[in-house]
TINUVO-468332 format. One record per residue (C-alpha): x, y, z; residue number from 0. Coordinates in pm, 1 decimal, always signed. Layout:
BEGIN
+----------+----------+----------+-----+
!       xx !       yy !       zz ! seq !
+----------+----------+----------+-----+
!        X !        Y !        Z ! NUM !
...
+----------+----------+----------+-----+
END
This chain:
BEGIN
+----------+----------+----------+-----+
!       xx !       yy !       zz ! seq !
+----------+----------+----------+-----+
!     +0.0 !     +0.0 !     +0.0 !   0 !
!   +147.7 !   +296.9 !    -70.7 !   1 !
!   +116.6 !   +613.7 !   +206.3 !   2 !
!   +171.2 !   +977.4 !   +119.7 !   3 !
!   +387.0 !   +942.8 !   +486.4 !   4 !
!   +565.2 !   +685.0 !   +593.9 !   5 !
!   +900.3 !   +885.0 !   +759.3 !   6 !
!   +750.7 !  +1185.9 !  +1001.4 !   7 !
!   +621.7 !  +1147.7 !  +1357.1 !   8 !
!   +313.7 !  +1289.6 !  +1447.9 !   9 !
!   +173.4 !  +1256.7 !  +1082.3 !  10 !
!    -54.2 !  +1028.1 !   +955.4 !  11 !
!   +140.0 !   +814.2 !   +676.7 !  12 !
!   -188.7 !   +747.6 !   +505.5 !  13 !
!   -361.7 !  +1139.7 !   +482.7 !  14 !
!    -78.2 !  +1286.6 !   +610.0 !  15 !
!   -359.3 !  +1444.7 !   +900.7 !  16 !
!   -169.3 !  +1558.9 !  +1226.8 !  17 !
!   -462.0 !  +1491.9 !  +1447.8 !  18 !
!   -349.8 !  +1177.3 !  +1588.7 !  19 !
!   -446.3 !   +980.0 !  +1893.1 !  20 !
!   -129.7 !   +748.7 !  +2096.3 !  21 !
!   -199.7 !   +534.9 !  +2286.3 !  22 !
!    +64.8 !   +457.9 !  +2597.8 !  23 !
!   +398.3 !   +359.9 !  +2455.7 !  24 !
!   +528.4 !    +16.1 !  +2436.4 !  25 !
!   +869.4 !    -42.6 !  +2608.2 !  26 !
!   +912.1 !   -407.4 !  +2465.2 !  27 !
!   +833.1 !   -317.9 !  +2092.9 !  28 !
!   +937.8 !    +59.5 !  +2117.2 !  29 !
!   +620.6 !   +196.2 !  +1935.8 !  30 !
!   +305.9 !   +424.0 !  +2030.7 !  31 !
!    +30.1 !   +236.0 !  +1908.9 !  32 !
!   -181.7 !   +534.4 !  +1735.0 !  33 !
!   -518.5 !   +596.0 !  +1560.7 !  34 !
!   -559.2 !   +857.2 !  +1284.7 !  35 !
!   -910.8 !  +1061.6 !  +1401.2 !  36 !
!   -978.2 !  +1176.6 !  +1063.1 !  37 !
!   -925.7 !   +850.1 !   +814.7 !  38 !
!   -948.6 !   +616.4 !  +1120.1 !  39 !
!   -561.4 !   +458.2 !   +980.0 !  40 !
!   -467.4 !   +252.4 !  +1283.7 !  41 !
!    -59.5 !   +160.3 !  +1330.0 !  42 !
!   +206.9 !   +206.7 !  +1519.0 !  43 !
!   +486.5 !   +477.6 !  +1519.0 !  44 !
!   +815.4 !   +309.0 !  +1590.5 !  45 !
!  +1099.7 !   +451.3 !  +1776.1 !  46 !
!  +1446.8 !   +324.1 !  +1810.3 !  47 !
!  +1596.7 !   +362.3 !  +2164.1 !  48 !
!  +1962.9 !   +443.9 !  +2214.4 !  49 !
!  +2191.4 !   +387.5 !  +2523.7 !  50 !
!  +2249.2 !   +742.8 !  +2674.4 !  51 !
!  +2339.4 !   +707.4 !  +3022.4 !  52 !
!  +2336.3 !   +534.6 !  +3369.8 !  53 !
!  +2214.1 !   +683.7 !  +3675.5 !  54 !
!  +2080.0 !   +631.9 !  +4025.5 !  55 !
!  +1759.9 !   +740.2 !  +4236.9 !  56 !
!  +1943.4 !  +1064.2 !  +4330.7 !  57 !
!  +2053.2 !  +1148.2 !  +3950.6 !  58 !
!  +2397.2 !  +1065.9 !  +3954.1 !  59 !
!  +2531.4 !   +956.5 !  +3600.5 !  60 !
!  +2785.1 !   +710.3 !  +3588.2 !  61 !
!  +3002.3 !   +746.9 !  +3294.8 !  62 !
!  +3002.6 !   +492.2 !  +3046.9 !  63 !
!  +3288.5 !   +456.2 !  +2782.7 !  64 !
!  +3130.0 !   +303.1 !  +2419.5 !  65 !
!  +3311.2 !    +22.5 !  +2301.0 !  66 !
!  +3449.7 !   +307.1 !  +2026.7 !  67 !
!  +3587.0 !   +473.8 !  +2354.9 !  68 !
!  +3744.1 !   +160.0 !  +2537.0 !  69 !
!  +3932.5 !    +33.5 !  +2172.5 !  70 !
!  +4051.6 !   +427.6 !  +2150.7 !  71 !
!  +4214.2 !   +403.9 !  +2486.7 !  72 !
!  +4368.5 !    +73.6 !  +2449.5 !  73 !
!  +4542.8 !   +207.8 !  +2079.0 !  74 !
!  +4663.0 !   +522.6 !  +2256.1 !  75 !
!  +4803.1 !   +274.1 !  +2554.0 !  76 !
!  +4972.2 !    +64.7 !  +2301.6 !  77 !
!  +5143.0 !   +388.4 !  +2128.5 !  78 !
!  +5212.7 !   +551.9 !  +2428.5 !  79 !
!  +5382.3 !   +173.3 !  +2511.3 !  80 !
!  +5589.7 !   +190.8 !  +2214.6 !  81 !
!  +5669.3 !   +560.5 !  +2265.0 !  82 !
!  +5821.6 !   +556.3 !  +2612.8 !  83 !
!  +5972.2 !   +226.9 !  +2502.2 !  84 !
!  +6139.6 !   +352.0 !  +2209.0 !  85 !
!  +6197.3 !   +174.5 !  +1890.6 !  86 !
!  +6491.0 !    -97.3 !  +1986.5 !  87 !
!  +6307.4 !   -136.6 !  +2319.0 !  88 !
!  +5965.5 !   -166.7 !  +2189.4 !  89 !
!  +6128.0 !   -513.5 !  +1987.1 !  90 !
!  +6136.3 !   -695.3 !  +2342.8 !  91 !
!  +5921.5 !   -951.1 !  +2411.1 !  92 !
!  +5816.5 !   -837.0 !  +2735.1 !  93 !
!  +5651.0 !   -517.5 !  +2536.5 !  94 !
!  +5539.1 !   -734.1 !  +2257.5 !  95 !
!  +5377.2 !   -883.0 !  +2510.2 !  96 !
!  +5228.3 !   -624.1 !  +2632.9 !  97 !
!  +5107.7 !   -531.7 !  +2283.1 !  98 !
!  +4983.5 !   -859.6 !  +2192.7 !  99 !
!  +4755.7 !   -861.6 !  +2537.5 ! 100 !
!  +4600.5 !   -509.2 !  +2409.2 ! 101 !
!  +4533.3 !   -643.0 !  +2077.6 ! 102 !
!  +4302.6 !   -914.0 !  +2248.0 ! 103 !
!  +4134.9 !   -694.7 !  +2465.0 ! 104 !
!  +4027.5 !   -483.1 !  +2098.2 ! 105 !
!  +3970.5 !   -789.2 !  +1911.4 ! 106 !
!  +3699.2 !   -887.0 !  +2226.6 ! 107 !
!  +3554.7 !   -584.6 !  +2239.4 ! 108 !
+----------+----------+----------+-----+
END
């Protein structure tokens, strides 16, 4: 079927009306089931929920790192390894070591 709006919230995707009645959102399926009140089109507007943030009764956020973040971090710990190492030094198996365990933790992640 096709809809003259099928990409903009709060508009009906068959007669593009705006006078649209939600019902109370789903948590499980993400969606506001809703009812068009002038061609009756009944559906569901779907939303996609992102991680934000952690945080307690009292409103304290927690900071989360994103798996981006963490990988970031352990790169710049394996340069900064080789830096203070320096090139010769950085050949030693104890810091290749070192290396190889930070390439695990990215290739986890």
């Amino acid at each position: 079927m096709e809809y003259k709006n099928d990409g903009v919230s709060g508009q009906c995707p068959k007669c593009g009306h705006d006078d649209l009645e939600y019902s109370t959102f789903e948590i499980e399926g993400t969606y506001y089931p809703v009812t068009c009140q002038k061609c009756k089109w009944e559906g569901r507007e779907v939303h996609s929920m992102e991680f934000e943030y952690m945080e307690d009764d009292a409103g304290v956020v927690e900071e989360v790192m994103s798996t981006k973040e963490i990988i970031e971090e352990l790169q710049n710990a394996g340069e900064w390894i080789i830096a203070v190492a320096g090139n010769e030094e950085a050949k030693a198996e104890h810091i290749q070591s070192m290396l190889k365990g930070i390439q695990c933790a990215i290739d986890k992640l």
